[in-house]
N, CA and C atoms as a LAMMPS dump frame, in Angstrom:
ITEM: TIMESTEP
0
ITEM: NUMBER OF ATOMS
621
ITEM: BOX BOUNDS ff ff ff
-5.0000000000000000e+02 5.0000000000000000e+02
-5.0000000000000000e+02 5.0000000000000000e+02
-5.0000000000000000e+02 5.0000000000000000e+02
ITEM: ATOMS id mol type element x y z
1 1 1 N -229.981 -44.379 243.673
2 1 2 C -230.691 -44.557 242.402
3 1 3 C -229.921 -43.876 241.279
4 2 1 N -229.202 -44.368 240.257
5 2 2 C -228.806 -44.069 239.127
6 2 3 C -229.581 -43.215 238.52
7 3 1 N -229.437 -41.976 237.978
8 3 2 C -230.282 -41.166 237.559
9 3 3 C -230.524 -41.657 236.01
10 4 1 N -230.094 -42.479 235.706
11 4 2 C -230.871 -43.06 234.124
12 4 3 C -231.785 -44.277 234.274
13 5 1 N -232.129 -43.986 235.858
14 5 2 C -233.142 -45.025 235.859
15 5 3 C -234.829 -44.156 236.205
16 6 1 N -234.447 -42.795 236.282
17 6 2 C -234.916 -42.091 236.357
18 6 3 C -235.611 -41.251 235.33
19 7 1 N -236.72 -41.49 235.208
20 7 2 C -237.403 -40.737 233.543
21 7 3 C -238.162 -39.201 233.875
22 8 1 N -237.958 -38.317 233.25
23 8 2 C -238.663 -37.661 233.537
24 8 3 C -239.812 -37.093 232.585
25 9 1 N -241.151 -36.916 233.033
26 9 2 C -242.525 -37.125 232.639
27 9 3 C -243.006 -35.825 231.87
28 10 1 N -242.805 -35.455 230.125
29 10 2 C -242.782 -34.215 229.928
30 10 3 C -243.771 -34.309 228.822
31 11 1 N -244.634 -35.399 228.833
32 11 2 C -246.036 -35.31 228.132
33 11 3 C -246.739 -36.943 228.764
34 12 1 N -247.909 -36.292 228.804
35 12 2 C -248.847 -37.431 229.511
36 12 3 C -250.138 -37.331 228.878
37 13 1 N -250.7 -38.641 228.526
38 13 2 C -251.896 -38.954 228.253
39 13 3 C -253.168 -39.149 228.93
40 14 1 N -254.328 -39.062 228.901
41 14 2 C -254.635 -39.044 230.503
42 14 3 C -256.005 -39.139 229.988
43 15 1 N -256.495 -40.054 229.614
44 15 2 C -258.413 -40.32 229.634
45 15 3 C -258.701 -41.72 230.426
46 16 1 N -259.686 -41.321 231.744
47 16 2 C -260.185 -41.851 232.448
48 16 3 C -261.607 -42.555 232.53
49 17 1 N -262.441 -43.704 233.098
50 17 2 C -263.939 -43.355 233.387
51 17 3 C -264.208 -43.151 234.739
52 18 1 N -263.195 -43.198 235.798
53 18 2 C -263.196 -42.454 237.035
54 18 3 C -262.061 -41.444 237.094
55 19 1 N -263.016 -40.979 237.073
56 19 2 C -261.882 -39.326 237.64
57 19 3 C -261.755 -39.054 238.716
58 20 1 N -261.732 -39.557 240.034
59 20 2 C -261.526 -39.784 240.809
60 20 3 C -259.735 -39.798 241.38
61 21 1 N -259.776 -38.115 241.983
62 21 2 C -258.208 -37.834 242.006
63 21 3 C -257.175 -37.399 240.643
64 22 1 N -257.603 -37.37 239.85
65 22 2 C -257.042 -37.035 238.963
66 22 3 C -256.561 -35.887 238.496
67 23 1 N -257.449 -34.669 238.747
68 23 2 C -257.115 -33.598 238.779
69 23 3 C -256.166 -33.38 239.951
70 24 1 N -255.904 -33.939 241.036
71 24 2 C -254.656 -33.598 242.087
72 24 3 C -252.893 -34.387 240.646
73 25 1 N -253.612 -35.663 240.638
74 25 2 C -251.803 -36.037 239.5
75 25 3 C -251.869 -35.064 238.581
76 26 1 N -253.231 -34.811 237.773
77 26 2 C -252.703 -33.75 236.644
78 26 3 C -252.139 -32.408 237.078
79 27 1 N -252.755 -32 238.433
80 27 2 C -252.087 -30.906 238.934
81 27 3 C -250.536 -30.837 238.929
82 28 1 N -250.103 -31.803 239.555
83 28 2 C -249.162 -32.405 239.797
84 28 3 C -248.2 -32.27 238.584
85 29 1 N -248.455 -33.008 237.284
86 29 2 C -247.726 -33.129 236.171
87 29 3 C -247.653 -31.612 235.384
88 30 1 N -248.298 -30.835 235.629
89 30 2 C -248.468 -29.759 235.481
90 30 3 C -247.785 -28.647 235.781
91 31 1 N -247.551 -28.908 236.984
92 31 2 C -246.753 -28.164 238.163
93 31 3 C -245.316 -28.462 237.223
94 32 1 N -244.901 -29.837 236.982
95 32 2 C -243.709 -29.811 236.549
96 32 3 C -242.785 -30.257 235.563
97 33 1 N -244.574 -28.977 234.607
98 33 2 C -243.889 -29.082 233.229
99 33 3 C -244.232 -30.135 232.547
100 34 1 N -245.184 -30.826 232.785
101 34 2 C -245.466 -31.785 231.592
102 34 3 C -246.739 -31.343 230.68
103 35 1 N -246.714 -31.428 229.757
104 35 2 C -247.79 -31.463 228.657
105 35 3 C -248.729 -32.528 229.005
106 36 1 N -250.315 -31.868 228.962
107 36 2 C -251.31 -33.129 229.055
108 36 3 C -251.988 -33.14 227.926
109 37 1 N -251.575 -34.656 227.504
110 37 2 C -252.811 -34.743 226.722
111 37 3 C -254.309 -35.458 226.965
112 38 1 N -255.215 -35.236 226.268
113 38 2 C -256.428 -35.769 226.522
114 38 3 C -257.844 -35.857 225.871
115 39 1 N -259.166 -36.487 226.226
116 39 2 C -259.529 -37.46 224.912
117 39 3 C -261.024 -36.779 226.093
118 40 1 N -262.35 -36.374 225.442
119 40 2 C -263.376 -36.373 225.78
120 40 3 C -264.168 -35.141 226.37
121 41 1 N -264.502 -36.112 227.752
122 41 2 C -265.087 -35.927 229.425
123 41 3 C -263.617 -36.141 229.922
124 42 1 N -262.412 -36.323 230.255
125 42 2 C -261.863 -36.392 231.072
126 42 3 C -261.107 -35.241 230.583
127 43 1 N -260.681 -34.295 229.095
128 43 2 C -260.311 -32.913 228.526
129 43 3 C -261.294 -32.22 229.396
130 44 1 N -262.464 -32.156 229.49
131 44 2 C -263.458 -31.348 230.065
132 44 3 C -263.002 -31.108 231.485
133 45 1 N -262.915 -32.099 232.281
134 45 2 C -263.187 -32.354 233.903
135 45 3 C -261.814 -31.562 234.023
136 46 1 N -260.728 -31.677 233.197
137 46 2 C -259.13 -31.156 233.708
138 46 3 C -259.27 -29.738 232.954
139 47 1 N -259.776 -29.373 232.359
140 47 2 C -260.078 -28.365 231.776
141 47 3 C -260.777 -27.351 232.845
142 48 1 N -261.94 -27.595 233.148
143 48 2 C -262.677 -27.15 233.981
144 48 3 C -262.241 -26.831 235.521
145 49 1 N -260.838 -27.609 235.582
146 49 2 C -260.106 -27.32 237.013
147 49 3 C -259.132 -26.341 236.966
148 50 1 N -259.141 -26.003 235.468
149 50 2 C -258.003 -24.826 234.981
150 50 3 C -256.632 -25.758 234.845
151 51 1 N -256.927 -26.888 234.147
152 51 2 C -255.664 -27.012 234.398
153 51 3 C -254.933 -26.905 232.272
154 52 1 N -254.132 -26.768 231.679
155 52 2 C -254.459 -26.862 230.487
156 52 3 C -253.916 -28.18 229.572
157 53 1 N -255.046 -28.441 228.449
158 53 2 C -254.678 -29.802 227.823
159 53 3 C -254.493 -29.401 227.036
160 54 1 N -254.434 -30.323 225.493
161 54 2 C -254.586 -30.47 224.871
162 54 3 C -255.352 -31.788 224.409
163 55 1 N -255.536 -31.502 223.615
164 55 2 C -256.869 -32.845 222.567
165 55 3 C -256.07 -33.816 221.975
166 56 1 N -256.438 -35.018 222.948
167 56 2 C -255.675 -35.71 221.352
168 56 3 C -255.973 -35.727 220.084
169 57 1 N -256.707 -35.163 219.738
170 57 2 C -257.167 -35.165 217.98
171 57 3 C -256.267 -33.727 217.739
172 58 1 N -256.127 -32.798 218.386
173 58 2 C -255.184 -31.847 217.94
174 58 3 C -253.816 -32.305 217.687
175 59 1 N -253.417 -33.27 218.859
176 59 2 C -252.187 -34.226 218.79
177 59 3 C -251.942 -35.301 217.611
178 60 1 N -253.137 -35.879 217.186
179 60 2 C -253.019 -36.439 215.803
180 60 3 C -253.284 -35.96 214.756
181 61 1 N -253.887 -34.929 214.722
182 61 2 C -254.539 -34.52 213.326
183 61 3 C -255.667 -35.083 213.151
184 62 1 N -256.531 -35.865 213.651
185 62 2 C -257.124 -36.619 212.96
186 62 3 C -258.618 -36.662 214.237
187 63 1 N -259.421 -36.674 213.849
188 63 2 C -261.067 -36.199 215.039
189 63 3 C -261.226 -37.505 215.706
190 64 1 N -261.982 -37.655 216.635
191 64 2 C -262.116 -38.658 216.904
192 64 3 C -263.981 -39.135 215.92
193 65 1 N -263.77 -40.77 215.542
194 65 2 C -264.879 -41.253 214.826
195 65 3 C -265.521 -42.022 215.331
196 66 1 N -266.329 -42.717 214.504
197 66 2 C -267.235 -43.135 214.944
198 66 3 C -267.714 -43.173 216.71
199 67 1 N -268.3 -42.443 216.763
200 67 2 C -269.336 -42.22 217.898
201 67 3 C -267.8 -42.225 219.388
202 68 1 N -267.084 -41.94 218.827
203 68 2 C -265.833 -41.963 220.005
204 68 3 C -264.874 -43.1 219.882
205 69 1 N -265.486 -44.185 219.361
206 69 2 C -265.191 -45.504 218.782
207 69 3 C -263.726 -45.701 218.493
208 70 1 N -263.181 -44.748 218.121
209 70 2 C -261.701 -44.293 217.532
210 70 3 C -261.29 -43.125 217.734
211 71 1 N -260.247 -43.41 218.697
212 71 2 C -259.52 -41.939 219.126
213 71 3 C -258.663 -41.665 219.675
214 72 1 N -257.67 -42.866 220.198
215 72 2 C -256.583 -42.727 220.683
216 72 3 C -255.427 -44.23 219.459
217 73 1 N -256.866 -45.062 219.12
218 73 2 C -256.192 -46.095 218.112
219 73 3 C -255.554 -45.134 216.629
220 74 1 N -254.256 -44.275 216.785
221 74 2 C -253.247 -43.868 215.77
222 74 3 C -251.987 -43.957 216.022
223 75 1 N -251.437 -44.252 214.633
224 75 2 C -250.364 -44.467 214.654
225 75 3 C -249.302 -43.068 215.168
226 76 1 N -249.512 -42.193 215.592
227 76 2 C -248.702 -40.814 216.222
228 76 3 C -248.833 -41.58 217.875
229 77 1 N -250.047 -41.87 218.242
230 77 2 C -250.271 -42.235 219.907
231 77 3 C -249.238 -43.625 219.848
232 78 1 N -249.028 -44.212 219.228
233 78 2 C -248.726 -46.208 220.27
234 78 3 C -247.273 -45.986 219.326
235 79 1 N -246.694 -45.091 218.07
236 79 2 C -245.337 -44.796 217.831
237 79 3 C -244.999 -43.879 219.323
238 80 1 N -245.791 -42.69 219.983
239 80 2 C -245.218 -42.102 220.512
240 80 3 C -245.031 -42.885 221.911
241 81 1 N -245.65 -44.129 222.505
242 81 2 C -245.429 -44.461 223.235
243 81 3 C -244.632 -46.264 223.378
244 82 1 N -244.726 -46.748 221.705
245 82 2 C -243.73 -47.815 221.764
246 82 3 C -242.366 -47.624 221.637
247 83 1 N -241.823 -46.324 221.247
248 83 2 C -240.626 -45.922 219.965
249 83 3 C -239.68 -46.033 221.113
250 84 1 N -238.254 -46.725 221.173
251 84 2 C -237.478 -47.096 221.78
252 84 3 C -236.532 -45.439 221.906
253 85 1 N -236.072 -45.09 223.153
254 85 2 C -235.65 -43.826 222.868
255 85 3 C -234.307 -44.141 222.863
256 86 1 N -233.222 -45.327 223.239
257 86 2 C -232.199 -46.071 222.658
258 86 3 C -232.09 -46.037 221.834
259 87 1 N -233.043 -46.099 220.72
260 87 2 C -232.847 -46.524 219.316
261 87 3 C -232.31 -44.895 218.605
262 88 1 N -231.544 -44.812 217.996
263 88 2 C -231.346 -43.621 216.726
264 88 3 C -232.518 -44.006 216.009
265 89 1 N -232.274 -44.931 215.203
266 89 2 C -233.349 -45.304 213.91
267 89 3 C -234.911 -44.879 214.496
268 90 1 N -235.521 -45.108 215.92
269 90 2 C -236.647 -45.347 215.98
270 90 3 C -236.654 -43.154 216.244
271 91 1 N -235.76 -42.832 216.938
272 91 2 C -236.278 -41.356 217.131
273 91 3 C -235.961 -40.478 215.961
274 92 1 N -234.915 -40.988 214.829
275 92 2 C -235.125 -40.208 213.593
276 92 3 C -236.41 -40.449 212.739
277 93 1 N -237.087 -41.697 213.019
278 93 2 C -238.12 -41.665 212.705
279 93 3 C -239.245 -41.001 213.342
280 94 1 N -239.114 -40.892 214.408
281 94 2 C -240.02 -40.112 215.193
282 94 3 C -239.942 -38.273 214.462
283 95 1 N -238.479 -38.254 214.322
284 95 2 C -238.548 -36.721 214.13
285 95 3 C -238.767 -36.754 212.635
286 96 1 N -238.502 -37.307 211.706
287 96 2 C -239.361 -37.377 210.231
288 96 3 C -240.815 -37.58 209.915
289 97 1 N -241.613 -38.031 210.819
290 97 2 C -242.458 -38.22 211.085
291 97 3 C -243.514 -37.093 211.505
292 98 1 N -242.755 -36.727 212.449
293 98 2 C -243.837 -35.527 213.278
294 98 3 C -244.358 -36.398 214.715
295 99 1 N -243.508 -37.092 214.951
296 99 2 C -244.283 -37.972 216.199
297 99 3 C -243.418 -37.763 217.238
298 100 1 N -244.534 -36.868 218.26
299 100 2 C -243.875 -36.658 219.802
300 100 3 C -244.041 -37.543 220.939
301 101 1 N -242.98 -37.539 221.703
302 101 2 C -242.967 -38.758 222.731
303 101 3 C -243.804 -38.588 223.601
304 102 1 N -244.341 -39.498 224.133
305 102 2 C -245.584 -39.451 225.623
306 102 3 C -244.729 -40.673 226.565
307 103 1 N -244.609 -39.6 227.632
308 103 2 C -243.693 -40.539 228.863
309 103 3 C -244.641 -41.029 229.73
310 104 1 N -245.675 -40.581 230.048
311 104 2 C -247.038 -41.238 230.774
312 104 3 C -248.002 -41.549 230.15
313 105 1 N -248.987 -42.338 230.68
314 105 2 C -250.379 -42.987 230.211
315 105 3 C -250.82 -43.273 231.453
316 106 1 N -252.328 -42.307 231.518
317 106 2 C -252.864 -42.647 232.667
318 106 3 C -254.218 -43.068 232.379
319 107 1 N -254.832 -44.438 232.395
320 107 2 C -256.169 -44.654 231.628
321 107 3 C -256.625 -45.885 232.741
322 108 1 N -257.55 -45.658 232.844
323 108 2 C -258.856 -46.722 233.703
324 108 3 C -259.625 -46.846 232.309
325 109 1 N -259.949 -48.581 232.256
326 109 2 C -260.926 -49.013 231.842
327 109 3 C -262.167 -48.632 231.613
328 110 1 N -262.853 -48.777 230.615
329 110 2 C -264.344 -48.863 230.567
330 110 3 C -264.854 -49.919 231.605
331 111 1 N -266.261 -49.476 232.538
332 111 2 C -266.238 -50.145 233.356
333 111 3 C -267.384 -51.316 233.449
334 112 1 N -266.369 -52.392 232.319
335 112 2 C -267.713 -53.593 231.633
336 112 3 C -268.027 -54.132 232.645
337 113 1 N -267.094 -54.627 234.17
338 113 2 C -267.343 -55.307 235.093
339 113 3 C -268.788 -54.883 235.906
340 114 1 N -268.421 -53.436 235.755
341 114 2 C -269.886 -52.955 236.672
342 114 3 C -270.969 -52.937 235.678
343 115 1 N -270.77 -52.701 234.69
344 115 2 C -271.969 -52.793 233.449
345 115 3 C -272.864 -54.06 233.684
346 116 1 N -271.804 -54.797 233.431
347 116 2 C -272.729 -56.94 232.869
348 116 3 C -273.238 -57.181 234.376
349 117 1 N -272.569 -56.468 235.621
350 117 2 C -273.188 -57.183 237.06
351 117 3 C -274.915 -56.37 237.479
352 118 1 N -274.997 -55.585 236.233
353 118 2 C -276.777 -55.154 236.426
354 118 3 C -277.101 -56.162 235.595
355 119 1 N -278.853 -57.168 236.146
356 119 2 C -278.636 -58.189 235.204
357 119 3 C -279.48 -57.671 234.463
358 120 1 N -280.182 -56.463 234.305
359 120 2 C -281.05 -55.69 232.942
360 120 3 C -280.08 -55.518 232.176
361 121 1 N -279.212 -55.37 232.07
362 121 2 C -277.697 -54.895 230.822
363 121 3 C -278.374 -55.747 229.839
364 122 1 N -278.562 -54.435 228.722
365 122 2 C -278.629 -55.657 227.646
366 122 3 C -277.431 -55.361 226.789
367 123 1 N -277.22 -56.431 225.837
368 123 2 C -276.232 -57.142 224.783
369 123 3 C -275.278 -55.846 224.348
370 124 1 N -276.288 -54.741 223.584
371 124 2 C -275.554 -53.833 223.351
372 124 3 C -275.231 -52.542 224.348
373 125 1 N -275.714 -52.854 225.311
374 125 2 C -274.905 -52.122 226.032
375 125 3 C -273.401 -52.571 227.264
376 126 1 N -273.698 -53.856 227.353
377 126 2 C -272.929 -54.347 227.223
378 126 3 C -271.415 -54.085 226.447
379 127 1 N -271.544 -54.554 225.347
380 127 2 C -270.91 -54.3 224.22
381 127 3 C -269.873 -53.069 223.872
382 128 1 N -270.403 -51.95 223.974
383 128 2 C -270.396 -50.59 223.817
384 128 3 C -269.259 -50.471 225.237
385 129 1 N -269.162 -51.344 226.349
386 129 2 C -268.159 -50.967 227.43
387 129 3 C -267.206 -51.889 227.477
388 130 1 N -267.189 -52.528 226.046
389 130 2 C -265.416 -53.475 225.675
390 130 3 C -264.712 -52.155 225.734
391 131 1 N -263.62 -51.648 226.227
392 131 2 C -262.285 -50.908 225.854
393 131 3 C -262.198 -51.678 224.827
394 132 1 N -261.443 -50.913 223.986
395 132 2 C -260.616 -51.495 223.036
396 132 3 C -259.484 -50.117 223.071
397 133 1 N -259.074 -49.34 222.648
398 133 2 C -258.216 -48.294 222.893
399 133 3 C -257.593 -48.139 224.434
400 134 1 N -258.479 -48.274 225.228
401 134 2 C -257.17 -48.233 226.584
402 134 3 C -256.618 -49.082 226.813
403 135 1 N -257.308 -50.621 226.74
404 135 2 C -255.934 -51.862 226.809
405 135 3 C -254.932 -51.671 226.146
406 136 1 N -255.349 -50.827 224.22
407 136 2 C -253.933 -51.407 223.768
408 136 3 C -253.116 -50.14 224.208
409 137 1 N -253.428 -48.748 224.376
410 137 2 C -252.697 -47.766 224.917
411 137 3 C -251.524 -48.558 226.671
412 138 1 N -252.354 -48.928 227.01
413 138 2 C -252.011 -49.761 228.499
414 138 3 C -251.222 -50.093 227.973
415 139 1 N -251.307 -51.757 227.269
416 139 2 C -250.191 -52.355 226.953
417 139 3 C -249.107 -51.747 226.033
418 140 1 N -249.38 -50.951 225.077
419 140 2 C -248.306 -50.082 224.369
420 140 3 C -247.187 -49.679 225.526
421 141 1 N -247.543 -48.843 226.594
422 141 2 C -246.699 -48.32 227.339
423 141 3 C -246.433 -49.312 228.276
424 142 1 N -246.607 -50.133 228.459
425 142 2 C -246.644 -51.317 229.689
426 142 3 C -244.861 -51.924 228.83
427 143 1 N -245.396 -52.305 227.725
428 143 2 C -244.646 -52.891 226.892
429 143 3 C -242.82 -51.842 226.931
430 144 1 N -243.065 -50.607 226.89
431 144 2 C -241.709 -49.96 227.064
432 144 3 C -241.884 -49.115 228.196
433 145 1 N -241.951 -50.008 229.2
434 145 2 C -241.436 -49.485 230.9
435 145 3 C -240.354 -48.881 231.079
436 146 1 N -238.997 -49.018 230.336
437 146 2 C -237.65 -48.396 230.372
438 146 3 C -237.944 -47.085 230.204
439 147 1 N -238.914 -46.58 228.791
440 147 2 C -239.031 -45.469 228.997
441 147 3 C -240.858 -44.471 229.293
442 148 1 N -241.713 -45.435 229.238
443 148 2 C -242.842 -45.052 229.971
444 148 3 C -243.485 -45.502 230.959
445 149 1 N -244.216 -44.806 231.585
446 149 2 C -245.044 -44.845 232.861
447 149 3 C -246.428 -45.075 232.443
448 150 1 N -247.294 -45.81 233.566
449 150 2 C -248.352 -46.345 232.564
450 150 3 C -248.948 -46.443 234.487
451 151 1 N -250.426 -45.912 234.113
452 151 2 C -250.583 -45.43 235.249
453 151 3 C -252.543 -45.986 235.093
454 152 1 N -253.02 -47.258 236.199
455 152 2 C -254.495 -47.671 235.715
456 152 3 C -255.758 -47.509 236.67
457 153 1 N -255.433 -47.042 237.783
458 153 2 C -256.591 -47.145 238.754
459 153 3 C -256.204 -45.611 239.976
460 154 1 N -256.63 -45.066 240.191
461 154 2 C -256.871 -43.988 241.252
462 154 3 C -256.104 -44.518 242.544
463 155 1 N -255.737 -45.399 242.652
464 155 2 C -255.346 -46.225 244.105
465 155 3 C -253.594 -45.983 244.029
466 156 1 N -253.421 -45.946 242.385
467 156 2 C -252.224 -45.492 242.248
468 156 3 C -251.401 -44.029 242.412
469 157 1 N -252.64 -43.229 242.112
470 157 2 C -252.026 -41.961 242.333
471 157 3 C -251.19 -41.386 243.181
472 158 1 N -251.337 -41.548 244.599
473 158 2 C -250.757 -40.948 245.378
474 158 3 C -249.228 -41.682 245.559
475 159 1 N -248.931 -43.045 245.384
476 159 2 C -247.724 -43.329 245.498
477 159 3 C -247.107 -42.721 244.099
478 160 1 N -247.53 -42.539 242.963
479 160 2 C -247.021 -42.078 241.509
480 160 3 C -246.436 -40.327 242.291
481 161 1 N -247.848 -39.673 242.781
482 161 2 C -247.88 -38.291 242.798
483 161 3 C -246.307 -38.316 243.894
484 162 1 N -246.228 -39.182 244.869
485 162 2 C -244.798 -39.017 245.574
486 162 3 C -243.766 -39.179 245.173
487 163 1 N -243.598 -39.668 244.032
488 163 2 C -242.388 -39.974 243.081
489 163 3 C -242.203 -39.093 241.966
490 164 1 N -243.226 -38.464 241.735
491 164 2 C -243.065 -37.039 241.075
492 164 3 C -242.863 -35.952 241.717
493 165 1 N -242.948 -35.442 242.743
494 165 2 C -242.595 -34.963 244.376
495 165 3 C -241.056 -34.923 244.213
496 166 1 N -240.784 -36.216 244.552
497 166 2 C -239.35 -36.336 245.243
498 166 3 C -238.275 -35.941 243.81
499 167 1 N -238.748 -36.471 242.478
500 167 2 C -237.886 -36.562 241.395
501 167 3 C -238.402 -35.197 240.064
502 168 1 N -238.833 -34.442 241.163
503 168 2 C -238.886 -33.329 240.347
504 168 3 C -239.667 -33.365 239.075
505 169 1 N -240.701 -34.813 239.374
506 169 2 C -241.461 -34.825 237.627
507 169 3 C -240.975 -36.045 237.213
508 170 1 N -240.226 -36.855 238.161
509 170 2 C -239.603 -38.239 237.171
510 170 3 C -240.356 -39.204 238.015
511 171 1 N -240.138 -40.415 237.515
512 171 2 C -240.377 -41.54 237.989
513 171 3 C -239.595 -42.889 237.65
514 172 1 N -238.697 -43.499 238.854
515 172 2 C -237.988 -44.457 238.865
516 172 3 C -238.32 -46.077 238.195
517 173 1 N -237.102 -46.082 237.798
518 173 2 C -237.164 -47.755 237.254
519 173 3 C -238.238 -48.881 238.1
520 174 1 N -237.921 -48.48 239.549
521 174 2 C -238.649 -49.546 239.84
522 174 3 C -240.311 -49.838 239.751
523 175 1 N -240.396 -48.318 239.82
524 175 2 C -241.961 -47.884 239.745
525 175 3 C -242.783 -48.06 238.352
526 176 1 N -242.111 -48.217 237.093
527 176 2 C -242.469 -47.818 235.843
528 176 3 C -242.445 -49.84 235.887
529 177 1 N -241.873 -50.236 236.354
530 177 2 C -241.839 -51.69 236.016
531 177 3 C -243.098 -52.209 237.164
532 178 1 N -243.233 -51.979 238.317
533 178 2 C -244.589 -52.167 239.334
534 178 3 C -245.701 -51.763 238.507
535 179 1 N -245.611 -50.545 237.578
536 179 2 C -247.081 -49.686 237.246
537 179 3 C -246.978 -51.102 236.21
538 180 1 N -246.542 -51.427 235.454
539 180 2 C -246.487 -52.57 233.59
540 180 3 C -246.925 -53.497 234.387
541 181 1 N -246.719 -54.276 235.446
542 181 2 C -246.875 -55.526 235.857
543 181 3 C -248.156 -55.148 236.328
544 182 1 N -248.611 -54.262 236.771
545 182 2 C -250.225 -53.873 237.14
546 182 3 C -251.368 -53.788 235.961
547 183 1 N -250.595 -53.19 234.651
548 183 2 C -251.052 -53.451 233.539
549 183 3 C -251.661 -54.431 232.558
550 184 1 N -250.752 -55.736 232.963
551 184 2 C -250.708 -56.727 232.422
552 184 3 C -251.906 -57.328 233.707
553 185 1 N -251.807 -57.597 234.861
554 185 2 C -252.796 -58.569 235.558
555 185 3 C -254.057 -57.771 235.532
556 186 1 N -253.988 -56.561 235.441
557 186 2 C -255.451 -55.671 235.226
558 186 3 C -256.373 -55.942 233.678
559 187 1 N -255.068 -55.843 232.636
560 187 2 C -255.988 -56.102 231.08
561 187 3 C -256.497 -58.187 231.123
562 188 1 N -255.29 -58.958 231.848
563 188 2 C -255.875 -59.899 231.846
564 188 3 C -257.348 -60.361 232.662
565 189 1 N -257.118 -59.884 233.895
566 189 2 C -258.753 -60.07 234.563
567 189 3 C -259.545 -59.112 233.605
568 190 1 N -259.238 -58.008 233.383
569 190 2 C -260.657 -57.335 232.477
570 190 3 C -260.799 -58.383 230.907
571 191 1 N -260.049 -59.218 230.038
572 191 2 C -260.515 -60.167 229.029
573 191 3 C -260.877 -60.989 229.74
574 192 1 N -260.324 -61.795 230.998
575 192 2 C -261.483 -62.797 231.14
576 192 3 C -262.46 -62.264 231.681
577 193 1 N -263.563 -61.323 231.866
578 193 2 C -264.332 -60.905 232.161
579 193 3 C -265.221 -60.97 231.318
580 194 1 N -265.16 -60.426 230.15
581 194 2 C -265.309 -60.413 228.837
582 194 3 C -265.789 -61.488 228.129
583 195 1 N -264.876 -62.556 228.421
584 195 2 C -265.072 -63.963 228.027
585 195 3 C -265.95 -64.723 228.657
586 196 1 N -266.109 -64.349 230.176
587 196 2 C -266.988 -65.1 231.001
588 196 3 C -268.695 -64.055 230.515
589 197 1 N -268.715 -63.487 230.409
590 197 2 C -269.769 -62.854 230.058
591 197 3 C -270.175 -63.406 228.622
592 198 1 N -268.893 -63.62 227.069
593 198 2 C -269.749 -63.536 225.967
594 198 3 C -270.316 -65.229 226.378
595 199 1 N -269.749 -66.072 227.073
596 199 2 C -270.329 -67.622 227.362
597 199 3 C -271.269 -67.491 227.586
598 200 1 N -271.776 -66.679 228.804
599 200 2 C -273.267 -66.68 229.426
600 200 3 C -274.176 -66.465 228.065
601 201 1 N -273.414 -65.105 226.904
602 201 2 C -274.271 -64.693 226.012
603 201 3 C -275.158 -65.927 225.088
604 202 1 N -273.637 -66.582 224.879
605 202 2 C -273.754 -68.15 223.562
606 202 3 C -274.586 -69.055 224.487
607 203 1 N -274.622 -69.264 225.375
608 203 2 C -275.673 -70.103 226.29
609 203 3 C -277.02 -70.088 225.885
610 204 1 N -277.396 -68.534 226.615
611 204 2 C -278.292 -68.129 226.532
612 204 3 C -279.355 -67.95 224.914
613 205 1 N -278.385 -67.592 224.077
614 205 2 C -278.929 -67.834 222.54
615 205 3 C -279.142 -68.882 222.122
616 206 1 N -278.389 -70.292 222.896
617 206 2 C -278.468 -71.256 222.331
618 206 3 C -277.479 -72.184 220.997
619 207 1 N -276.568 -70.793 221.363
620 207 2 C -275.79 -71.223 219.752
621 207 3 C -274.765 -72.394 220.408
């Protein structure tokens, strides 16, 4: 393995709705030297294991709004994880800026699938479990696999946590391109989900 296929993981993003194992990878990223960042209940849960974060609103400047609604959608988060690290132009902008790189993203969905399959769910609650911030975080980093890791379901951990093991905190080309392609068939079944649900909605109203 060419060691420039090899990234190594020295800030990570990390809001979940299963936490399930997570505190073992954050342990993990921790152990070697990476910065965590993080957004909520999942700051709390890694917090509470001793492990230490930071906020992403400390990371942007900026709180999170409306009712949580907004909080990872800034331009410091999807520059720090689209910005080509090839590029001169894109990392002098980064460093004029104030925008630090994030080599991981570890985010599970809001979980609309299990929501809409109670058939009491009503409309707005429903509603309220669209992601909108972790798809595009997902796809942000999905999108530059060369240089981030993008990490979506608990099932993944332990093959990730062995590749941080073996590479001292890195994770290989081949793996960062397996995690994006998991990205992409995961955000597509979760929109058509979405879609098959707002049909039932327009049915049902009659419109």
């Amino acid at each position: 393995m060419d060691k420039m296929d090899v990234i190594k993981i020295k800030r990570a993003l990390i809001s979940v709705s299963d936490k399930s194992g997570v505190v073992e990878l954050a342990q993990v990223l921790h152990y070697f030297g990476a910065e965590i960042l993080s957004t909520g209940g999942t700051a709390r849960h890694l917090a509470a294991a001793g492990i230490p974060i930071r906020s992403v609103d400390q990371f942007t400047g900026h709180p999170e709004i409306l009712d949580g609604r907004v909080k990872t959608l800034h331009p410091k988060v999807h520059a720090a994880l689209l910005a080509r690290r090839d590029l001169k132009t894109h990392m002098d902008q980064c460093r004029e800026l104030g925008i630090e790189l994030i080599d991981m993203v570890v985010v599970n969905l809001y979980p609309f699938e299990k929501t809409v399959a109670d058939p009491g769910v009503s409309l707005e609650e429903a509603v309220e479990q669209i992601d909108i911030g972790g798809p595009t975080m997902l796809r942000s980093a999905a999108k530059n696999f060369q240089a981030v890791a993008v990490v979506t379901v608990p099932e993944q951990y332990e093959q990730v946590i062995g590749q941080l093991k073996k590479y001292a905190g890195g994770l290989d080309l081949d793996m960062r391109i397996s995690l994006a392609q998991a990205v992409f068939q995961r955000t597509s079944r979760y929109d058509s989900r979405i879609v098959q649900y707002l049909k039932k909605v327009k049915t049902s109203s009659g419109a």
